[in-house]
VOPAGU-2260 file (C-alpha; in pm, 1 decimal, decimal comma):
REM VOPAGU-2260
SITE   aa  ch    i         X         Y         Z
SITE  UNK   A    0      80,9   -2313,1   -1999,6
SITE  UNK   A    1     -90,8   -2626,1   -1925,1
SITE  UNK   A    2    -453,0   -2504,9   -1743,6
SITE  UNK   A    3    -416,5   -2814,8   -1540,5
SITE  UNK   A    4    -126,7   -2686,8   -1354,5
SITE  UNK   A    5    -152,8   -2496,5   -1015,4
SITE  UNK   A    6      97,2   -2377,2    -768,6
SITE  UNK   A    7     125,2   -2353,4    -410,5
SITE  UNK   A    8     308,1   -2122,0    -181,7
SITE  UNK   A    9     405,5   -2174,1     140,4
SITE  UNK   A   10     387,3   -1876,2     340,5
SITE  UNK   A   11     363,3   -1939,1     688,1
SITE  UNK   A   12     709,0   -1952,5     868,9
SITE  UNK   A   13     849,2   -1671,7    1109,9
SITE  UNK   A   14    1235,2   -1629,5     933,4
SITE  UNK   A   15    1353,9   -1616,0    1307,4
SITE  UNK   A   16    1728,3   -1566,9    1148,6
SITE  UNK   A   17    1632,1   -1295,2     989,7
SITE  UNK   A   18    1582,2   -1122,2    1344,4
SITE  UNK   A   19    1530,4    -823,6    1448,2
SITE  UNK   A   20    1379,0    -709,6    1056,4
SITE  UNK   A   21    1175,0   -1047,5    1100,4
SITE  UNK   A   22     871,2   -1039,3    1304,0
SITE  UNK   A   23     571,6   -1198,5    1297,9
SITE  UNK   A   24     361,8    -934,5    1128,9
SITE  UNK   A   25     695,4    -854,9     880,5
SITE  UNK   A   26     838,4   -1247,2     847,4
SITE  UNK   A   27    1116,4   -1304,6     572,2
SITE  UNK   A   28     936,4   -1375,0     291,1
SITE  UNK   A   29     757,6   -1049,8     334,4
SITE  UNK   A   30    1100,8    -824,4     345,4
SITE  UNK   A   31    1305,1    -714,6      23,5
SITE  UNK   A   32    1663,9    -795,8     163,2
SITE  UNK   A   33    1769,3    -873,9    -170,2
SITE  UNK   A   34    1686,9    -585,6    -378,8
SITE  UNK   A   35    1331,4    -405,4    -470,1
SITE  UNK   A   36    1136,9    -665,5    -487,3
SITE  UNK   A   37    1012,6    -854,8    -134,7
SITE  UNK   A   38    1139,8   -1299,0    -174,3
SITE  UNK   A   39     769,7   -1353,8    -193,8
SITE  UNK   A   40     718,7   -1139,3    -498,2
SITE  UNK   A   41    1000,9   -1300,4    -658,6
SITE  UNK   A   42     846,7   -1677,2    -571,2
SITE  UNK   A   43     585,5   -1574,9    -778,8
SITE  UNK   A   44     702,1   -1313,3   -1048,7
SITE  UNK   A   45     928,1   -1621,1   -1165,1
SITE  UNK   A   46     645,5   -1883,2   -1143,4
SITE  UNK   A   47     431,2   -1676,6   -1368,8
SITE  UNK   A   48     550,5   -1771,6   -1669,6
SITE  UNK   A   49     488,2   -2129,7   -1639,3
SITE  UNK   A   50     181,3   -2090,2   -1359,6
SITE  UNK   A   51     -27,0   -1735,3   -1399,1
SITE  UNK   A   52    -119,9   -1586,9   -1113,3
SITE  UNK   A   53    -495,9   -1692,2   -1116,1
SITE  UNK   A   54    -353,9   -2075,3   -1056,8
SITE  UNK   A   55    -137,4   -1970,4    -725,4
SITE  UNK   A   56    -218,0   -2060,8    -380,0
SITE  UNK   A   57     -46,8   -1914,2     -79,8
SITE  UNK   A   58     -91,7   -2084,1     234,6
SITE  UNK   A   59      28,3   -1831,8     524,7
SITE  UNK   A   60     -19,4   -1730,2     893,0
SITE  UNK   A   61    -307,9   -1490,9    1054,9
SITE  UNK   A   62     -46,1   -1237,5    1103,4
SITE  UNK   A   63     147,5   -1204,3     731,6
SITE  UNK   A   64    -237,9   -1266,3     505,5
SITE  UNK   A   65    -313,5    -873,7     460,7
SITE  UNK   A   66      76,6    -779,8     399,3
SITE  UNK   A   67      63,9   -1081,8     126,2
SITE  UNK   A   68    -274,9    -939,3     -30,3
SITE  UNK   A   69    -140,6    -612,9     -71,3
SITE  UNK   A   70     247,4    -713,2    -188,5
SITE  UNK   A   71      43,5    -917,8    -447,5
SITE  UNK   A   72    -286,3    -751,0    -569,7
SITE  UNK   A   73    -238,3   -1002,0    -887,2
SITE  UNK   A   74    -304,8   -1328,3    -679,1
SITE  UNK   A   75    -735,9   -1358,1    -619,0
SITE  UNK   A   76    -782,8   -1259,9    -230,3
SITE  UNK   A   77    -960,5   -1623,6    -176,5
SITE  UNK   A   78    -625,9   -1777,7    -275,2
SITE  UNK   A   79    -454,5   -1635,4       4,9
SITE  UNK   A   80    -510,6   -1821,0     264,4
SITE  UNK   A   81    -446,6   -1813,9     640,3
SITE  UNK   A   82    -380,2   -2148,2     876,0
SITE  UNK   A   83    -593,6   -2177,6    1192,0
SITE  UNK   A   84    -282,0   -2321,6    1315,8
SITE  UNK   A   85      53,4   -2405,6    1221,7
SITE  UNK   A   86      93,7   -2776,0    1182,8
SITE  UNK   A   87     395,0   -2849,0     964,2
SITE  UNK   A   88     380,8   -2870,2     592,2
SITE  UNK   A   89     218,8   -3260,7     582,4
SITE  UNK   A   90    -170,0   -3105,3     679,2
SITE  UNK   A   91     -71,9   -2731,7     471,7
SITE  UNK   A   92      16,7   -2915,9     135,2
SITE  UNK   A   93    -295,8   -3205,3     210,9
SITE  UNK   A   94    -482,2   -2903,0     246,7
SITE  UNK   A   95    -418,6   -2748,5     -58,8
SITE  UNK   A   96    -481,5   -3097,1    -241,6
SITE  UNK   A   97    -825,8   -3143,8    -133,6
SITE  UNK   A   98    -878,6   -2751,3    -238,6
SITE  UNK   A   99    -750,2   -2807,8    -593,3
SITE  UNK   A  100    -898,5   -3112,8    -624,9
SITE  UNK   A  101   -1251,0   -2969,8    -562,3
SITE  UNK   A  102   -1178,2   -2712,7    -829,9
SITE  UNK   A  103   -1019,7   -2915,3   -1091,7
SITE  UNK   A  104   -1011,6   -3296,9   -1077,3
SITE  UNK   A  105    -696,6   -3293,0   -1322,7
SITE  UNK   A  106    -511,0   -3019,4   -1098,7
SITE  UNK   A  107    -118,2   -3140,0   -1133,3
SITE  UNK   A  108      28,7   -2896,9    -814,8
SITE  UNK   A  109     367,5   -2756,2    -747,2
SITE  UNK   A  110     484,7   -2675,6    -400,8
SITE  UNK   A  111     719,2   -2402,8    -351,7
SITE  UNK   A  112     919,0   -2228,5     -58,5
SITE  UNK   A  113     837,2   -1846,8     -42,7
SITE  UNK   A  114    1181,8   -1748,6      86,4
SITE  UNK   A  115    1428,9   -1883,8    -174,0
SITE  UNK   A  116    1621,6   -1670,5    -409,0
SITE  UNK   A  117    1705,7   -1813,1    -772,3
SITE  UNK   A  118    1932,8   -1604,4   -1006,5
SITE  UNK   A  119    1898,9   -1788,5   -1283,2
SITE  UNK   A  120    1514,7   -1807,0   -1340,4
SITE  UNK   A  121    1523,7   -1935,7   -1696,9
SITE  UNK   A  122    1708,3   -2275,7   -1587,8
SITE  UNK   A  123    1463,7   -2323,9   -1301,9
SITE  UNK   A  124    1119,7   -2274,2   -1501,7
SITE  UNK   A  125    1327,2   -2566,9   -1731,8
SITE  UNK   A  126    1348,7   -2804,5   -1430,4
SITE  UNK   A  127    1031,0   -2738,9   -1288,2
SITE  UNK   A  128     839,3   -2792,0   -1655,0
SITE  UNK   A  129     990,1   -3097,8   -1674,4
SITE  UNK   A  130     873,7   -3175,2   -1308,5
SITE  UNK   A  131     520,2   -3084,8   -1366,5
SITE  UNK   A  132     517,3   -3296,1   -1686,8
SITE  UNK   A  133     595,9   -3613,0   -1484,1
SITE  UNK   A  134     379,5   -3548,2   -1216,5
SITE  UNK   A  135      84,1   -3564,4   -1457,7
SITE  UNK   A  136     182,5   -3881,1   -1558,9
SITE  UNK   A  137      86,0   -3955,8   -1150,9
SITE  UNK   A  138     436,7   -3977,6   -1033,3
SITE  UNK   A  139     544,9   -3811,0    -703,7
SITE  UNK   A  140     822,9   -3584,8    -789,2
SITE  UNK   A  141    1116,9   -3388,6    -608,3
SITE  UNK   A  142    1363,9   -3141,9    -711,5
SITE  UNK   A  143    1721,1   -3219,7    -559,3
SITE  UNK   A  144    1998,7   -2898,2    -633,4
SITE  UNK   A  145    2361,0   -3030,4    -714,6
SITE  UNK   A  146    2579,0   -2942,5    -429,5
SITE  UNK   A  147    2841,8   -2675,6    -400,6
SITE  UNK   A  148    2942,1   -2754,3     -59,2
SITE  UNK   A  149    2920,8   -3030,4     185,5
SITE  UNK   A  150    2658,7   -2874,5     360,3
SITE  UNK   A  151    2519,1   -2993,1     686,2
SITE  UNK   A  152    2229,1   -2777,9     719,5
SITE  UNK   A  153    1993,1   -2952,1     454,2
SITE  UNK   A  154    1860,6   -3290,5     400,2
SITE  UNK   A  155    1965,6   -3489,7      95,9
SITE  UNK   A  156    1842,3   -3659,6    -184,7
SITE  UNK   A  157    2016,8   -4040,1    -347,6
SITE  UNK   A  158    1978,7   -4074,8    -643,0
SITE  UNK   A  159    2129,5   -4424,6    -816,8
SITE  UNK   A  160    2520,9   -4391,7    -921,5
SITE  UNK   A  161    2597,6   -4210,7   -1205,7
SITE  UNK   A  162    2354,2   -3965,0   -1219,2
SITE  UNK   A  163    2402,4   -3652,5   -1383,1
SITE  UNK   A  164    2300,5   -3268,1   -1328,4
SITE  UNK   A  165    2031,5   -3145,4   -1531,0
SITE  UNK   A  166    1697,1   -3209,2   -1700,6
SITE  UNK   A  167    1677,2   -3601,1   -1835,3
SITE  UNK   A  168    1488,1   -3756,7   -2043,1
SITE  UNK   A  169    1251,3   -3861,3   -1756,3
SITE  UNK   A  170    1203,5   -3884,5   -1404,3
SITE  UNK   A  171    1490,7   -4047,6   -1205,5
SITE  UNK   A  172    1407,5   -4278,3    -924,9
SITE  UNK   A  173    1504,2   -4181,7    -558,4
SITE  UNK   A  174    1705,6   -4469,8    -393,0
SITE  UNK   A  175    1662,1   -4281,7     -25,1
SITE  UNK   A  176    1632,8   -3934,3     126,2
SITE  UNK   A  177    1900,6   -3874,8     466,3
SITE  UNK   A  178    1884,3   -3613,9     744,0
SITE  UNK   A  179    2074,1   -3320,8     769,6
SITE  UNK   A  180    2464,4   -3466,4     803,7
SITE  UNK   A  181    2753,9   -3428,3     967,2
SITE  UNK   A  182    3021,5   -3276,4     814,0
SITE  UNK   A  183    3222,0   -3611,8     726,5
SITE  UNK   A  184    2896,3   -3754,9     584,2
SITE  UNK   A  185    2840,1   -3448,3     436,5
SITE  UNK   A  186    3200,2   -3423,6     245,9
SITE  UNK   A  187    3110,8   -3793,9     139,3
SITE  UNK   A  188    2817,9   -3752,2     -31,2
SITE  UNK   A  189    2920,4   -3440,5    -211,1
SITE  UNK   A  190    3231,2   -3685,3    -364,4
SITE  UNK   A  191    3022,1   -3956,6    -451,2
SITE  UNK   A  192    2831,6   -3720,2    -696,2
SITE  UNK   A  193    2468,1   -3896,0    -633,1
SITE  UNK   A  194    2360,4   -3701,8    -330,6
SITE  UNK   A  195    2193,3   -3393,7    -390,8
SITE  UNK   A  196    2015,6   -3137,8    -141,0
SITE  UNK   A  197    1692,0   -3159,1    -116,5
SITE  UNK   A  198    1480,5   -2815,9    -266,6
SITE  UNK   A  199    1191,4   -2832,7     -47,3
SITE  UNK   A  200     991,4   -2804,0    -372,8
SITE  UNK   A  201     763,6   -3105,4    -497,8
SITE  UNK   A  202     519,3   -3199,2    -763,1
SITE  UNK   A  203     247,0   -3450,5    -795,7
SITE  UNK   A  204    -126,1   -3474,1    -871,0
SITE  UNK   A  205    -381,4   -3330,2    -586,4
SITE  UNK   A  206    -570,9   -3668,3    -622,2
SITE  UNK   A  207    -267,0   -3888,4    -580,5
SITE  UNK   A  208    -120,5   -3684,4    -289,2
SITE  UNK   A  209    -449,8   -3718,2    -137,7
SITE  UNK   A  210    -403,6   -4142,8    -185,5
SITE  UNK   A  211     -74,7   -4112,6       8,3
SITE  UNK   A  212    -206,0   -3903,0     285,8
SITE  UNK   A  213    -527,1   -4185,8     347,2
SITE  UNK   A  214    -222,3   -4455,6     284,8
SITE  UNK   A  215      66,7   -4319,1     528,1
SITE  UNK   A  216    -109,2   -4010,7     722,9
SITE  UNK   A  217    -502,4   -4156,9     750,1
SITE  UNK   A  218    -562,4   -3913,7    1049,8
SITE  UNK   A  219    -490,3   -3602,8     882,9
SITE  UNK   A  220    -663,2   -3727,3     493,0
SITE  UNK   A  221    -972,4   -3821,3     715,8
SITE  UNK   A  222   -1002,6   -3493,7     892,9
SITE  UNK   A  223    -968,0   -3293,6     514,4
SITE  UNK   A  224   -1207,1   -3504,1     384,3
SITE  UNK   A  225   -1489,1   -3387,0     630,1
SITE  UNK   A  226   -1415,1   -3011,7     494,5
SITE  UNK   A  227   -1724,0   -2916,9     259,7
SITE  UNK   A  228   -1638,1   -2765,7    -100,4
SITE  UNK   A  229   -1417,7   -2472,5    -141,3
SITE  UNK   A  230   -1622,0   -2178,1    -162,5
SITE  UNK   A  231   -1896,2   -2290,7      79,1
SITE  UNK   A  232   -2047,3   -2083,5     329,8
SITE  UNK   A  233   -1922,7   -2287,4     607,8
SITE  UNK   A  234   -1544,3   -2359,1     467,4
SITE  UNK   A  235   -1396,2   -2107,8     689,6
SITE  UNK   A  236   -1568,2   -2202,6    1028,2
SITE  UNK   A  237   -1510,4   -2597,0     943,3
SITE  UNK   A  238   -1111,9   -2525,5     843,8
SITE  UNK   A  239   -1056,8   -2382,6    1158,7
SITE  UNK   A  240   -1213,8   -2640,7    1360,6
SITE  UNK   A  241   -1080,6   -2908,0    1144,9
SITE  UNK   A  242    -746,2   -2851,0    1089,6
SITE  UNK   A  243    -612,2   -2843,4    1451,2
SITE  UNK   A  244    -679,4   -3225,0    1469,8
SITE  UNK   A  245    -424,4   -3283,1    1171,1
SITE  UNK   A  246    -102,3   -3426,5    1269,1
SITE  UNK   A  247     171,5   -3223,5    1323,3
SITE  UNK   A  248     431,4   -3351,8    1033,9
SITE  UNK   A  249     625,5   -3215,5     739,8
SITE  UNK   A  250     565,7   -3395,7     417,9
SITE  UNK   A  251     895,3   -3545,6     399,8
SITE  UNK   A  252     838,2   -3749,9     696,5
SITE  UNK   A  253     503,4   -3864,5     648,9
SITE  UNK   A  254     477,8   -3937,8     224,0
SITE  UNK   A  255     798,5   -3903,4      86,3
SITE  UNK   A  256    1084,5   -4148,6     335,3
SITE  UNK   A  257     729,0   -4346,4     305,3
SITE  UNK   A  258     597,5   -4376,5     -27,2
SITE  UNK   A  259     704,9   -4654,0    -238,3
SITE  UNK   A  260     805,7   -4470,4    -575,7
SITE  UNK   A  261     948,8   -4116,8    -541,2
SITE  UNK   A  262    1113,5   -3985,3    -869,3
SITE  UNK   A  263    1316,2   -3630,4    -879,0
SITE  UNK   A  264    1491,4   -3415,6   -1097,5
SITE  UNK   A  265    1880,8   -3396,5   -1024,5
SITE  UNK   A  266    1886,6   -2998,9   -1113,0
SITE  UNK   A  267    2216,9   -2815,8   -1171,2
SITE  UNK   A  268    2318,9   -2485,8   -1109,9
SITE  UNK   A  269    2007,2   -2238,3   -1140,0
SITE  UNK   A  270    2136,7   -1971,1    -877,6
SITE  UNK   A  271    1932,9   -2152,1    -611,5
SITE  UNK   A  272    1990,1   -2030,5    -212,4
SITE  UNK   A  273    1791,1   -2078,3      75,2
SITE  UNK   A  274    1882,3   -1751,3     203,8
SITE  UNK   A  275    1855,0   -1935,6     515,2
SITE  UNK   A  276    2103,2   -1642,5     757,2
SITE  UNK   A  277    2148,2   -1274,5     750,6
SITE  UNK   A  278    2534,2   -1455,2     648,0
SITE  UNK   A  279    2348,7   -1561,7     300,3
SITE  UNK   A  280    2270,0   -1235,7     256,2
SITE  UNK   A  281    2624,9   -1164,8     275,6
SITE  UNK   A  282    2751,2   -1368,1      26,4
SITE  UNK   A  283    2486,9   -1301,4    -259,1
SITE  UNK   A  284    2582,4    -883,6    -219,7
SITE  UNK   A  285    2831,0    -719,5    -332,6
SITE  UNK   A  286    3111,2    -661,0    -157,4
SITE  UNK   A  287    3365,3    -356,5    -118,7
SITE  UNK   A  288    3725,6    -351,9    -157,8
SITE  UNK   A  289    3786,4    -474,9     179,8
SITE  UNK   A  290    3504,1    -723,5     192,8
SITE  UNK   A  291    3199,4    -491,7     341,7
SITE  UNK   A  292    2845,5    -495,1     261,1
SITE  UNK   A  293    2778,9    -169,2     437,6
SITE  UNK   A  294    2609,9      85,5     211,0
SITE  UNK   A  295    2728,5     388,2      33,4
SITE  UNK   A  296    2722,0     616,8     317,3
SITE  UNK   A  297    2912,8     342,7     560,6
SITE  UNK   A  298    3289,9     492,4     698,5
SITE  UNK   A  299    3466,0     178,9     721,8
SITE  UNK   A  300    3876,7     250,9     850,9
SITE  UNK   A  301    4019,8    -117,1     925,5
SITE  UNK   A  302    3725,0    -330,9     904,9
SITE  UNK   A  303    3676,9    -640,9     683,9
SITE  UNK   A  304    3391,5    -879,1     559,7
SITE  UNK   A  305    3162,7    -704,8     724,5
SITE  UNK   A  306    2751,2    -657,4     656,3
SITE  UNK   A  307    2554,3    -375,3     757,0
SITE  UNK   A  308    2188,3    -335,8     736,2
SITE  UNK   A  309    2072,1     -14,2     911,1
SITE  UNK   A  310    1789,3     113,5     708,9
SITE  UNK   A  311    1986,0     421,7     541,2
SITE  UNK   A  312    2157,4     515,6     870,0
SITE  UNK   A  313    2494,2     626,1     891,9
SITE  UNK   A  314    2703,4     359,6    1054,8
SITE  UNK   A  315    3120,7     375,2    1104,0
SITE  UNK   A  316    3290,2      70,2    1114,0
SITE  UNK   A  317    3605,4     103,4    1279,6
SITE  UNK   A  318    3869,1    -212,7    1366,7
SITE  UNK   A  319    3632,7    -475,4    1363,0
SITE  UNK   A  320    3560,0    -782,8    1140,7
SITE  UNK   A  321    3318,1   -1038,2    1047,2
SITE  UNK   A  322    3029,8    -858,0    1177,1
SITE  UNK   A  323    2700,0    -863,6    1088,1
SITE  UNK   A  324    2480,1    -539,8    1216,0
SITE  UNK   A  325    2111,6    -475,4    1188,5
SITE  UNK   A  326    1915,1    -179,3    1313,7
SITE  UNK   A  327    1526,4    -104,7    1337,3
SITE  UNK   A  328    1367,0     124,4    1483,8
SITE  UNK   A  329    1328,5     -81,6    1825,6
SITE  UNK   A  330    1585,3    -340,8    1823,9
SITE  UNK   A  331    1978,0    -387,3    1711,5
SITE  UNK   A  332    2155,9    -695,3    1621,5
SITE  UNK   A  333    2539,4    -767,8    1661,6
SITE  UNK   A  334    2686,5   -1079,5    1599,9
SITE  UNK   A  335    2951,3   -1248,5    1461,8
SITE  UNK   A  336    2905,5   -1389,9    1114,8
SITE  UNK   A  337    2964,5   -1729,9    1196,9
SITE  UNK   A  338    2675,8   -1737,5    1467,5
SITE  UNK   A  339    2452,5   -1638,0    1181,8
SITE  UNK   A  340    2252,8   -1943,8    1251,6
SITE  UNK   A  341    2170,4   -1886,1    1544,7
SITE  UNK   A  342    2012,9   -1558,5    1563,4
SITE  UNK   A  343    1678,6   -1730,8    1646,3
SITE  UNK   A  344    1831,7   -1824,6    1961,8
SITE  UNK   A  345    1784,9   -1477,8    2042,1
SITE  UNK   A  346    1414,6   -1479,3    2004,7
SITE  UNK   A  347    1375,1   -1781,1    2273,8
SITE  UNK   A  348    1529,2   -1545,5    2522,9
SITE  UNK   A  349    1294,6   -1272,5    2473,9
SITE  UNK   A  350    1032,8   -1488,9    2416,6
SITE  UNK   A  351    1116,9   -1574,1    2852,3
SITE  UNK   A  352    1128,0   -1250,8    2925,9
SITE  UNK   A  353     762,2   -1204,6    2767,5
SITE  UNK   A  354     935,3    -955,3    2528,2
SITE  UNK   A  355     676,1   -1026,8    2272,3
SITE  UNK   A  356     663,1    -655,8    2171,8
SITE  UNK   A  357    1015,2    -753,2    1954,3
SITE  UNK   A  358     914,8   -1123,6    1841,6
């Protein structure tokens, strides 16, 4: 473990696919849908063995902080910390740089999604050692996942011709990062063998993030700068006044389609998924005879490819297909698994009908 190395969590979205078991107070990466332990204690109980607990920062919401303190009692309570206000991942991860900076001037940082699920944690900690190694050598580095699919719901990563899956020798240079594609663009790049998706995880030096945010993103570097030393007495009071002035950006958009020397790590296959739809879900269970994810106590007579998540409730399936069924204790979901993605439509209607009581 190299004491120079920190991580950094990001904590703070609302899993809005994940409706109705996602709320605001209980958000995705709160919730175990994948087995006993909750996506946020997996983040870190895989991290640990290449950053310890004591070096992880998680960067949440108001409304998830105390859940996250007590799911992980091993993480110090000022490392947990709460945005005054979301403003995209640009100001959260800037943030976080002029933190670690303050504590360490060598602090080399990885950023990593909360919600992801990786099933084969020994490759990964291989791919993002080699990351953090060439990020202290001050390059700005990215993680792209060879694809399995042309798909059109993540951005990607070009790498130059040729390039192979796995952990080279050194960094490779990115030739350009593209938007979420269409499906024809999509199919391309997946046969050209170059184009990889992009992780949403990324490693550089605190102090050389910090020089891209005053180069591409002054506004937001000049408004962290005024922020007095972690650990103050007025940190708090200051962050909250402060950080509503930062722009309202993700990182990708204002350092990384900007900066003039992004390197990356074409990854293969370490069991990464965004777990992005209750449909993801689907496909990393296990599965019945007739293509159910239902429970043991389901009664399921003509029904296929079905999931089921009704908190140890009895539920009979009977003639229907390619369902997918959630029940809480205030709130049921029924949809077709190919509308997956947009459950958080739902939320937008209840949001106009001042339902807040079920965002």
């Amino acid at each position: 473990m190299n004491p120079h190395y920190y991580g950094l969590i990001l904590a703070g979205g609302r899993g809005t696919r994940f409706w109705p078991r996602s709320r605001k107070r209980s958000a995705k990466q709160v919730l175990n849908v994948l087995g006993d332990r909750t996506l946020i204690q997996a983040t870190v109980d895989r991290l640990s063995p290449v950053i310890p607990p004591e070096r992880l920062w998680i960067l949440t919401n108001e409304h998830l902080r105390d859940i996250i303190i007590k799911q992980l009692p091993e993480i110090p309570r000022k490392q947990i910390l709460s945005e005054p206000e979301q403003r995209n991942t640009a100001p959260a991860i800037g943030l976080a740089a002029h933190i670690l900076r303050s504590v360490d001037p060598e602090a080399v940082m990885g950023v990593f999604p909360s919600d992801h699920v990786v099933n084969k944690p020994g490759s990964y900690r291989e791919v993002i050692s080699a990351a953090l190694h060439a990020a202290a050598e001050r390059k700005l580095m990215v993680v792209g996942i060879q694809p399995r699919w042309p798909e059109t719901g993540y951005g990607y990563i070009e790498f130059p011709s040729g390039t192979e899956p796995g952990v080279p020798a050194g960094p490779v240079a990115v030739k350009h990062f593209h938007e979420k594609p269409k499906l024809p663009t999509a199919t391309e790049y997946v046969a050209a063998g170059n184009f990889y998706w992009n992780s949403g995880m990324f490693f550089w030096r605190a102090d050389v993030l910090m020089n891209e945010l005053r180069l591409h993103l002054p506004k937001t570097a000049a408004a962290l700068e005024t922020l007095p030393r972690f650990g103050a007495r007025d940190f708090a009071a200051k962050l909250k006044h402060v950080f509503p002035q930062c722009d309202n950006i993700s990182i990708d958009y204002a350092v990384l389609e900007k900066a003039t020397e992004v390197s990356g790590i074409p990854a293969g296959d370490f069991g990464w998924n965004d777990v992005g739809s209750w449909n993801a879900v689907y496909e990393l269970l296990p599965r019945d005879e007739s293509g159910n994810v239902a429970g043991a106590d389901a009664v399921c007579l003509e029904a296929n490819n079905n999931f089921v998540d009704a908190g140890g409730k009895v539920v009979a399936l009977l003639g229907v297909n390619d369902l997918i069924v959630v029940d809480t204790a205030d709130a049921l979901l029924v949809a077709s698994r190919d509308k997956a993605q947009q459950v958080g439509e739902i939320l937008k209607l209840l949001e106009k009908r001042n339902r807040h009581d079920l965002l």
